[in-house]
C-alpha positions in Angstrom: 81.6 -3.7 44.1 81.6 -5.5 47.6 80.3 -4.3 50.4 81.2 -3.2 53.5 80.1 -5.0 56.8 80.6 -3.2 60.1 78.9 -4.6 63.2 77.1 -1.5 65.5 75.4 -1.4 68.3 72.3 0.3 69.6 74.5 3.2 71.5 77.1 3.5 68.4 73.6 3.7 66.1 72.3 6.3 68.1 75.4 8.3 67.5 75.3 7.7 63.9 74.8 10.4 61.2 70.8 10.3 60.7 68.2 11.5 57.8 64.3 12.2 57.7 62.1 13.8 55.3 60.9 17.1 55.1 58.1 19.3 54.0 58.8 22.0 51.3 56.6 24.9 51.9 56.3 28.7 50.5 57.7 27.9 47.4 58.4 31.6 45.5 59.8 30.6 42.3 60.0 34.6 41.6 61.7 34.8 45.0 63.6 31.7 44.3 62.5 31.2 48.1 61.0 27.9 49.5 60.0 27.5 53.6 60.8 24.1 55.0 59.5 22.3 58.0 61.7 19.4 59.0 61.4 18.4 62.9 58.9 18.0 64.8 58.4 16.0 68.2 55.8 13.6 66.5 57.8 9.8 66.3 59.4 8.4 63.5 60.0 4.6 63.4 63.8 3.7 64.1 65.3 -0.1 63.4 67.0 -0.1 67.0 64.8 1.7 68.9 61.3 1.3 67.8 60.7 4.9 67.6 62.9 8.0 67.6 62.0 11.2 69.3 63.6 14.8 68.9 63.0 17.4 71.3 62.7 20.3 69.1 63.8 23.6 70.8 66.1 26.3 70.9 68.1 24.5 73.4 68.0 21.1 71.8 68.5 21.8 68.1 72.4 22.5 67.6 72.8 25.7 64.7 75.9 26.0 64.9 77.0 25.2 61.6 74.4 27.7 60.2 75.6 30.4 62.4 79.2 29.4 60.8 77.6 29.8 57.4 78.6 25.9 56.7 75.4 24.6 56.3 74.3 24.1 52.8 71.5 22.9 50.9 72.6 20.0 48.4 71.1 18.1 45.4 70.8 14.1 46.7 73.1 14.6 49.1 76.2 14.9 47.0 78.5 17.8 48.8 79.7 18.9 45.6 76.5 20.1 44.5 75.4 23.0 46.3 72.0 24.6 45.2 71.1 27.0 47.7 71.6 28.7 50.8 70.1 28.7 54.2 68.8 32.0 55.1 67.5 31.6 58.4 66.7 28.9 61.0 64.4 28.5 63.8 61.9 26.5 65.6 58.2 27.2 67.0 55.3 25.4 68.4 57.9 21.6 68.8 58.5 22.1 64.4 61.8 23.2 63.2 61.7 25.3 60.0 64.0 26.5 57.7 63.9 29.7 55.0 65.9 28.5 51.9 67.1 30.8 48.4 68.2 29.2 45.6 71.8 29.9 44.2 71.8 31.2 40.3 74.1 28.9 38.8 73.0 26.4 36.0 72.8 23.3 38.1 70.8 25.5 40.8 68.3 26.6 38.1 68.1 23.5 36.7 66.9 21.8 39.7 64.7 25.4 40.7 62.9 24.6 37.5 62.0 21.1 38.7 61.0 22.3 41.8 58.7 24.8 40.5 57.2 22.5 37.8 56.2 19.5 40.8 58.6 17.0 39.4 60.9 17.4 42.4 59.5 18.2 45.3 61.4 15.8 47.8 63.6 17.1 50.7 65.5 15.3 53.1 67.8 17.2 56.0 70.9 14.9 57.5 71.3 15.0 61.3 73.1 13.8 64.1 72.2 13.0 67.7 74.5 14.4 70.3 72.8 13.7 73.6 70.2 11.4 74.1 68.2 9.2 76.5 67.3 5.4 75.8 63.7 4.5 77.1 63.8 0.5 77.3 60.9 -1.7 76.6 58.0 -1.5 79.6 59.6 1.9 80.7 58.2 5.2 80.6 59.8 8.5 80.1 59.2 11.1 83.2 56.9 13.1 80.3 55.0 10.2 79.9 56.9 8.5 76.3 56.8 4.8 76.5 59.3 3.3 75.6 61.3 1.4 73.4 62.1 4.7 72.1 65.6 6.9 71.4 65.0 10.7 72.4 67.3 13.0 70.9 67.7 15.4 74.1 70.8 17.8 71.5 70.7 17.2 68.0 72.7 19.2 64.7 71.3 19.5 61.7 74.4 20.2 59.1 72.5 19.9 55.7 69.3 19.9 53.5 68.8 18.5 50.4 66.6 18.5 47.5 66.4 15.0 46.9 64.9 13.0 43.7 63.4 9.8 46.7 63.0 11.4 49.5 63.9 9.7 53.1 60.3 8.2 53.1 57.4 9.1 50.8 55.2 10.7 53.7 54.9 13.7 54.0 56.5 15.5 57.0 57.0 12.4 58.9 60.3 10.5 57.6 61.8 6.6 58.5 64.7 7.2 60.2 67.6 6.2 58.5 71.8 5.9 59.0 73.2 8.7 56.5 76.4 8.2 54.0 76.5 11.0 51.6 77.6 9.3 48.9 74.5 7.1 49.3 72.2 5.9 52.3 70.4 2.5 53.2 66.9 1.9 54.2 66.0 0.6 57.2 62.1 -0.1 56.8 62.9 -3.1 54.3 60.8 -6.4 54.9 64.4 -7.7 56.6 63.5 -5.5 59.6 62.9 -7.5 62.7 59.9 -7.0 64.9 61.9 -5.9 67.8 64.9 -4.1 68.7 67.6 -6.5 69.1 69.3 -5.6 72.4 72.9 -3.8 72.7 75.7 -6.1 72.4 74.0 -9.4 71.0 76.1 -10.9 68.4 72.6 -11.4 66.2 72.5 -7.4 66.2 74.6 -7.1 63.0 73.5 -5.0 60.1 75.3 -4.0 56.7 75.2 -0.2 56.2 76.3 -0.3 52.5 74.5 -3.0 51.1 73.6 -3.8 47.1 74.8 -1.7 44.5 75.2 1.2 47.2 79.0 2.5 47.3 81.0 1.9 50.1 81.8 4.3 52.8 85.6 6.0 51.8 88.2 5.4 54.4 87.6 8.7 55.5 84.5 8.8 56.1 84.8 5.2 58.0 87.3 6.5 60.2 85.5 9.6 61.3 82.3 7.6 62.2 84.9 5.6 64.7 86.5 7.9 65.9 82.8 9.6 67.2 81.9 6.2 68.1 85.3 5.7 70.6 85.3 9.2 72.0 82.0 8.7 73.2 82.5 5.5 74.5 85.7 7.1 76.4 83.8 9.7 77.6 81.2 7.4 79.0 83.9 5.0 80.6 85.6 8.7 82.0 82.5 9.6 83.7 81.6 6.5 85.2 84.9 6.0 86.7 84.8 9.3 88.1 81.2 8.5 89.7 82.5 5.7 91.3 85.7 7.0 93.1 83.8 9.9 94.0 80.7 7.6 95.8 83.5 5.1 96.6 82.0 2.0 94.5 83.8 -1.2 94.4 85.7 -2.2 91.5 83.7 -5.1 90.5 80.8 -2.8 90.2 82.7 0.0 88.2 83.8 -2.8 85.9 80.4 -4.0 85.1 79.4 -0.6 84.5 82.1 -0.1 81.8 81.3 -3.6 80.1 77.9 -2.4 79.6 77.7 -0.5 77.0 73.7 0.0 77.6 74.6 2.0 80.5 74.3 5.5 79.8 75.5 7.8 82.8 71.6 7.9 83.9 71.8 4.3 84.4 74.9 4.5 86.2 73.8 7.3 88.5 70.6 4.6 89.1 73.0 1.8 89.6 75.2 4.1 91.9 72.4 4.8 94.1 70.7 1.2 94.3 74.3 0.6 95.7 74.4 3.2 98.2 71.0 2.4 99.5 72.1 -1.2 100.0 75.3 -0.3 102.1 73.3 1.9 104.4 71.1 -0.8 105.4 71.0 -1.6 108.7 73.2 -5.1 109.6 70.9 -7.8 110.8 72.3 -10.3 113.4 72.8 -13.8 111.9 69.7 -15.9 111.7 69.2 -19.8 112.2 67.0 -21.3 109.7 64.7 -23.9 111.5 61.6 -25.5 110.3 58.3 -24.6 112.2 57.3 -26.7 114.7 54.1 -28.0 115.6 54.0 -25.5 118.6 54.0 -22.6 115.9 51.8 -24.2 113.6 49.0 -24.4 116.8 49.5 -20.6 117.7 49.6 -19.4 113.5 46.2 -21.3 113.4 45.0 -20.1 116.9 45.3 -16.5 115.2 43.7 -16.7 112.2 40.8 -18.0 113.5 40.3 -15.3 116.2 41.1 -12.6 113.3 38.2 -14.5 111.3 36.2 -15.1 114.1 35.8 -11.5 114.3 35.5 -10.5 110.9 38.9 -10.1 109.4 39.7 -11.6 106.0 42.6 -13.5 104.7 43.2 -15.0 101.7 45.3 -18.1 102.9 44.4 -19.2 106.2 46.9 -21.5 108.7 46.2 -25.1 108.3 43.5 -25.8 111.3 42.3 -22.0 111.7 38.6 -22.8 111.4 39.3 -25.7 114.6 40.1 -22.1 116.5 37.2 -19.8 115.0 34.6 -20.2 118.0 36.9 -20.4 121.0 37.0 -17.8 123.8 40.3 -16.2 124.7 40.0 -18.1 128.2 39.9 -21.7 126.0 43.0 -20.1 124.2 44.5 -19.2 127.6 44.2 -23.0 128.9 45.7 -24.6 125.8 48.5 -22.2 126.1 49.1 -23.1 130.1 48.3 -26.8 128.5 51.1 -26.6 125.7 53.9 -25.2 128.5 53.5 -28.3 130.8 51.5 -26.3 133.6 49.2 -28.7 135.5 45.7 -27.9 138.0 44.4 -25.7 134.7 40.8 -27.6 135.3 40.6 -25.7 139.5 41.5 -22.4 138.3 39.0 -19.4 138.3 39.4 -17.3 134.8 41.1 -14.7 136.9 43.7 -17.2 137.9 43.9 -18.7 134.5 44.9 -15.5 132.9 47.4 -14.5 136.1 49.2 -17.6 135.1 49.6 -17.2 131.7 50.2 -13.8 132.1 53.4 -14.7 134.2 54.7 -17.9 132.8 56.6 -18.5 130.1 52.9 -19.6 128.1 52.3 -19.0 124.5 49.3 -16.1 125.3 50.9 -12.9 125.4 52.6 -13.6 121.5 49.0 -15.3 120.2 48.0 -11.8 121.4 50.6 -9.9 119.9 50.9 -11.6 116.6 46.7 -10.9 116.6 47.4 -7.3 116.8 49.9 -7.1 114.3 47.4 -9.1 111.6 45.3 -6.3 112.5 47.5 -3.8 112.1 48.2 -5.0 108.3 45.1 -4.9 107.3 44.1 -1.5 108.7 46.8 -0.1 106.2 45.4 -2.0 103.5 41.6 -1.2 104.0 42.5 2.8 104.5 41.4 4.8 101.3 44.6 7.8 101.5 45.5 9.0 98.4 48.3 11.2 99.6 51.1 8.4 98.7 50.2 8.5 94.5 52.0 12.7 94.2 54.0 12.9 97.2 57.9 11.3 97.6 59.4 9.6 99.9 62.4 10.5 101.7 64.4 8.4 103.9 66.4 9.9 107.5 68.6 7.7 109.4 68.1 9.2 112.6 66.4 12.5 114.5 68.7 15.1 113.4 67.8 18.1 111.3 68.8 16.4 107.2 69.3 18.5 104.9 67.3 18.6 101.3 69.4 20.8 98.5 67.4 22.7 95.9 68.6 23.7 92.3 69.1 27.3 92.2 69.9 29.7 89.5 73.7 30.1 91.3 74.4 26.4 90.4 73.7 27.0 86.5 77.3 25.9 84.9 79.1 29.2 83.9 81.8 29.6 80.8 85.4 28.9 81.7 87.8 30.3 80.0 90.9 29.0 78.9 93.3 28.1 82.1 90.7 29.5 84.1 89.2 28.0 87.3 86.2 26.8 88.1 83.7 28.0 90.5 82.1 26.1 93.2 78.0 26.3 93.6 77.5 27.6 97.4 74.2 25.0 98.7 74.0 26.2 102.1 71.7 28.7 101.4 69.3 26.8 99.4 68.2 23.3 101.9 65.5 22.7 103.3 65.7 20.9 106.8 63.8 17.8 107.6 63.7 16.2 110.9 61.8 13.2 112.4 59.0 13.4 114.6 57.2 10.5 116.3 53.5 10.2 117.0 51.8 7.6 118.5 49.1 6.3 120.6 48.9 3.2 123.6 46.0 1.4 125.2 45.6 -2.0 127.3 43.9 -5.2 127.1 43.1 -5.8 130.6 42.7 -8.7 132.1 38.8 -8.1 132.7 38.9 -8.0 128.6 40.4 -11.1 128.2 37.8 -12.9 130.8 34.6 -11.6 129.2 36.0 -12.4 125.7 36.3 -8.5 124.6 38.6 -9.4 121.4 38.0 -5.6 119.7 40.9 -4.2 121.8 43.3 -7.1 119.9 41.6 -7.3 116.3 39.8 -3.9 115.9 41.6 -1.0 117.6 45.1 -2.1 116.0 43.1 -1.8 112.4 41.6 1.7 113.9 44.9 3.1 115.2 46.7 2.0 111.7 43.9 3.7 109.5 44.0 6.5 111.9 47.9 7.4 111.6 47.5 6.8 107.5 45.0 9.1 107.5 46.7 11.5 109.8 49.4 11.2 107.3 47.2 12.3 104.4 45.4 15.2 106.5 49.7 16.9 106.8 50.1 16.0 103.2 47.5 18.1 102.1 47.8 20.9 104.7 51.2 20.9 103.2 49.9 21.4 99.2 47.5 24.1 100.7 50.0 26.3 102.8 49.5 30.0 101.2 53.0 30.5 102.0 53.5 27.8 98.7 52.0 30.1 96.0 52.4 34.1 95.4 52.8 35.6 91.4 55.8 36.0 92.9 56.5 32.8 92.5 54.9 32.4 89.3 52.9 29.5 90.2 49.4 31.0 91.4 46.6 31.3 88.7 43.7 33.8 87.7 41.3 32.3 89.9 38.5 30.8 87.6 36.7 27.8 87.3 38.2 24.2 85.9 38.4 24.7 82.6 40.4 23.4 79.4 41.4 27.4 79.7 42.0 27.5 83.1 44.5 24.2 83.2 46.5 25.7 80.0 47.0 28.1 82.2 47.9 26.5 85.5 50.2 23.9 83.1 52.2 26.9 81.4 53.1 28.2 84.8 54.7 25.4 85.4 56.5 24.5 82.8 57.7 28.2 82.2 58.9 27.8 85.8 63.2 29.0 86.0 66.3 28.0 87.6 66.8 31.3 89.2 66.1 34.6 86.1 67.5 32.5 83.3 67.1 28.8 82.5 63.5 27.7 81.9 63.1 24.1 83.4 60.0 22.9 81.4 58.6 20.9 84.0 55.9 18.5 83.0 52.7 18.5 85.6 51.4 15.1 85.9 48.8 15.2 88.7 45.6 17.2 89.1 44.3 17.4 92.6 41.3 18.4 93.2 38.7 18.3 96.4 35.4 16.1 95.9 33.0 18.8 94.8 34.9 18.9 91.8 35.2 15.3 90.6 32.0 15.2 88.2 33.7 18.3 86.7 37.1 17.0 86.3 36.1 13.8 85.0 34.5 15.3 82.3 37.1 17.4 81.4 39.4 14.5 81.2 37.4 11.8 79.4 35.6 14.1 76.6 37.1 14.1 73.6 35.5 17.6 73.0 36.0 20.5 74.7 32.8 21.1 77.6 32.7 24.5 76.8 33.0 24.6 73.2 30.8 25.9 71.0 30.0 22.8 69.1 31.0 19.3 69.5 33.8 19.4 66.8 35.8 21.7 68.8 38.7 19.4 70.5 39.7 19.3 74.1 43.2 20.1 74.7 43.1 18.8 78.2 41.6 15.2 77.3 43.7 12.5 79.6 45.1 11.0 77.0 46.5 14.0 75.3 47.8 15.8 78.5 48.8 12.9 80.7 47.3 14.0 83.7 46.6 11.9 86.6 43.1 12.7 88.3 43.7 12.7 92.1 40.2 13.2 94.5 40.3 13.5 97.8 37.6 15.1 100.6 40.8 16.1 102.7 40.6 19.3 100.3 36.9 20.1 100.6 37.8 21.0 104.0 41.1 22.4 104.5 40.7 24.9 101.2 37.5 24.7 100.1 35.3 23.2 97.3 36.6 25.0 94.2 40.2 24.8 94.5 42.3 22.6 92.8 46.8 21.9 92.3 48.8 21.1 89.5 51.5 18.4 91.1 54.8 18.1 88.9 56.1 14.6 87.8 57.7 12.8 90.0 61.5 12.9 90.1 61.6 16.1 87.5 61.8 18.3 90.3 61.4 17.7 94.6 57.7 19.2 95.4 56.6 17.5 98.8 58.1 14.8 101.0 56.9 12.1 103.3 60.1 11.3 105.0 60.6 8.1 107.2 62.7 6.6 110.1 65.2 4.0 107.4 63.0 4.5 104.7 60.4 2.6 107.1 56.6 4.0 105.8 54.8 1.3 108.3 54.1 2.5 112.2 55.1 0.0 114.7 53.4 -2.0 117.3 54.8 -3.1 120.1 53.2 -4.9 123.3 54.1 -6.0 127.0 53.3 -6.9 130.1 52.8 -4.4 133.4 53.3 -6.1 136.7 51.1 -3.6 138.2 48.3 -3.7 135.8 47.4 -7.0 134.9 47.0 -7.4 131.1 48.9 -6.8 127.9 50.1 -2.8 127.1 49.9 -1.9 123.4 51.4 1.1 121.9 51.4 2.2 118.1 54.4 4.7 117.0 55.4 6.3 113.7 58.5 8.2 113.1 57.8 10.4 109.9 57.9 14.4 108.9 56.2 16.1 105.9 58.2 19.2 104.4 57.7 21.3 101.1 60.9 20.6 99.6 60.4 23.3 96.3 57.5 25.2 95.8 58.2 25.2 91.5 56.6 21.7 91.2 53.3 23.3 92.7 50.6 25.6 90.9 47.0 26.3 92.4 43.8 27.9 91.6 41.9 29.2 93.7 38.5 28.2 91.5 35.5 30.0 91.4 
């Protein structure tokens, strides 16, 4: 018989009917009972994806065809053979099990029989993926899955067989495969490339039925295309929708809907890339001229005075080490030199730097451009560590902006048929965030600039930037610390006790058991541990050893080992003094839910410098400013202990 090509892609794979083995447990022949396990969250290799994933819980795992009472349990598949029924269905600890009880019919006690004697023991449960999220090659997963990867996010399982080959001959762990039931096709075979091919390229082609396999019925065919093109309208539906409502050009929305790797979460991503590069502020037109020999002079002039005085650069201007032992009053001649001025050679310093103070001399921007070197590399030198947990927020001007938080009113509620739908009030749960501007000034007199005193223009520019970066990591953490953040209340406050693989299992379920409002638990991953200096020995230990510390033996395993829990180790002294030496915070993920933001002027995170002249105080006026605020946005992403 001939087989049947059909072309998919990566999204119409995903959507696919599915297998994987199971494990049969419990087996009562008595009883004619049997317990098996058939999900779990450990991956299984996929031929598109690399690896498939399913989230196995309540919420996740679609019953509904067993609460219907149409899930059965077949013989290889074959619908017309029905040996048992499904008595009950469940999941615990990220498994899925099943309680099974065989009919009493021939066939059923016929295949009972081989069960009970070992010579069939293979099970295999068909699936289907109804939402899911695509991890790509080099990206991670907000819980810390690297992709390439398929996650199943809402899966249905509509039948379990007993199966003479099983999906895959492991135990528990199957290989992924595309399901028919009249007859399925490996995809492990030595034809399997290395890689995923990506969605769309005309190499991706595989034959479902291939061999002496039967051919999908017309039926069957037209049902697995009809899935295919409702999700693909459904998709195109959304997207459209998205982009009246955000007002996205038409040339955008259409290479949305040509994509077909772009799943609505990369469309909301694509969305907002968009919106962020309309709001940009409009520069003024700029004339692209090639730098002169003037600028060449005054680039070199600064980068020797910034070595000169023990700055470091990794690329120099072309003639800086000509500038590295002159005096700011040699500088201040070749500048009066270079603007045509003439009697330089009678001048006292005094009168030198009045003059180019007050003419139209290259001095005051050497100076400035100085500063600003020094400005860059006192932000680069500062050790904060406030920027690795916190996010960053943008305002586009001084007025109060408001931050919405999720809320147990805007969980989506039933609506019945011809009903109307009700609208999510988020007034009453923002939190405001307005700008404030801090700063600091000083002057480099002309006195300074006679006797040569270069630390105003190289080393207090460096000092004021690693001053307002750490100023910025002193509010960060008063923010984590407020008490106002943590009650039992609010569920996120643990039994105070030392670190401990006990005492993070503890602080991490309170997280993740943390709810939109009394009903809908959120799961939220915690990905940082914070922690003040005293404790770092400690913590480290925690997180390296393979064992746990406090075990009894070495054999016992440590639950809280970094690369089990995926937890980021965050140190910093800050803590030591504003809470104390025992103390330590579980920081959510970022992007799972808001926890604390650094908001900026435009999205600018970098303080600036600007300088000037005074008529009535001879010199150059520097003045530092920063336009930022720090506000707890959601307190749910947050869990302390107070140690011990």
């Amino acid at each position: 018989m001939p087989s049947q090509s059909k072309t998919l892609t990566r999204q119409q794979a995903a959507k696919a009917p599915r297998m994987r083995a199971a494990t049969l447990t419990n087996f009562d022949a008595s009883a004619r009972t049997a317990r098996l396990s058939f999900a779990s969250e450990t991956p299984v290799r996929d031929y598109w994806y690399g690896k498939e994933i399913l989230r196995v819980s309540d919420s996740s795992m679609n019953t509904e065809r067993f609460s219907a009472g149409v899930m059965p349990v077949l013989f290889n598949h074959d619908r017309d053979k029905v040996i048992a029924r499904v008595d009950k269905i469940w999941t615990e600890g990220s498994k899925a099990y099943a309680d099974i009880t065989f009919d009493d019919d021939e066939l059923s006690e016929r295949i009972l029989k081989k069960v009970e004697s070992g010579s069939l023991r293979g099970v295999s449960v068909g699936y289907s993926i109804q939402n899911y999220s695509i991890i790509e090659r080099d990206e991670t997963s907000t819980d810390g899955i690297e992709g390439p990867a398929l996650i199943a996010d809402k899966w249905e399982v509509f039948e379990i067989s007993i199966v003479s080959i099983p999906a895959d001959a492991a135990v528990g762990v199957g290989r992924s495969r595309l399901y028919n039931p009249d007859g399925f096709r490996d995809l492990g075979d030595e034809t399997e490339p290395q890689e995923p091919t990506p969605a769309g390229s005309t190499e991706h082609k595989e034959n479902i039925n291939e061999g002496e396999e039967k051919e999908m019925t017309p039926e069957e065919r037209a049902a697995l295309e009809a899935e295919i093109r409702a999700a693909e309208n459904q998709r195109q539906s959304n997207i459209r929708a998205l982009c009246r409502e955000l007002k996205i050009e038409e040339k955008d929305m259409e290479a949305m809907l040509k994509d077909e790797a772009c799943t609505m979460e990369k469309a909301n991503e694509r969305a907002l890339a968009i919106l962020k590069e309309r709001m940009k502020p409009t520069a003024p037109p700029k004339v692209t001229v090639t730098q002169d020999e003037a600028d060449k002079k005054r680039a070199a002039i600064v980068d020797g005075l910034f070595l000169r005085h023990g700055g470091t650069l990794e690329k120099p201007a072309d003639g800086a080490d000509e500038f590295r032992n002159c005096r700011f009053t040699d500088v201040a001649r070749m500048a009066l030199q270079d603007a045509g001025e003439t009697g330089i050679g009678r001048m006292t310093d005094r009168e030198l730097f009045a003059r180019a103070l007050t003419t139209t001399s290259a001095l005051s921007a050497i100076a400035d451009n100085l500063a600003h070197k020094s400005l860059s590399s006192g932000y680069n030198e500062v050790a904060t560590t406030y920027g690795a947990w916190t996010q960053t927020g943008s305002n586009t001007d001084f007025k109060i902006a408001k931050r919405y938080r999720i809320y147990d009113a805007m969980a989506p509620v039933k609506i019945p048929e011809g009903g109307e739908f009700s609208y999510s009030e988020l007034l009453d749960e923002s939190v405001g965030v307005q700008l404030a501007t801090y700063g600091d000034a000083t002057n480099f007199t002309r006195e300074m600039m006679i006797n040569d005193d270069l630390d105003v223009l190289v080393k207090i520019p460096k000092l004021l930037r690693t001053s307002m970066e750490r100023y910025k990591n002193h509010l960060a953490y008063k923010a984590l610390i407020d008490a106002n953040n943590y009650s039992s209340a609010k569920g996120n406050l643990g039994t105070a006790a030392a670190l401990s693989v006990k005492s993070l299992g503890e602080a991490k379920k309170l997280m993740r058991k943390q709810k939109l409002g009394n009903n809908t638990v959120l799961n939220i991953v915690p990905k940082y541990l914070i922690i003040p200096a005293a404790l770092e020995p400690a913590a480290e230990q925690l997180l390296t050893s393979t064992a746990d510390p406090e075990g009894k033996n070495s054999g016992v395993s440590n639950p809280a080992n970094r690369t089990r829990s995926n937890l980021e180790l965050i140190v910093d002294a800050t803590l030591d003094e504003l809470s104390g030496e025992t103390a330590y915070y579980l920081v959510a993920t970022k992007g799972m839910v808001d926890t604390i933001e650094v908001c900026y002027l435009n999205g600018n995170a970098a303080p600036i410098i600007e300088t000037g002249t005074d008529f009535n105080n001879l010199g150059i006026n520097f003045r530092m400013y920063h336009d930022f605020a720090i506000n707890v946005l959601d307190t749910r992403g947050l869990v302390k202990n107070a140690g011990k």
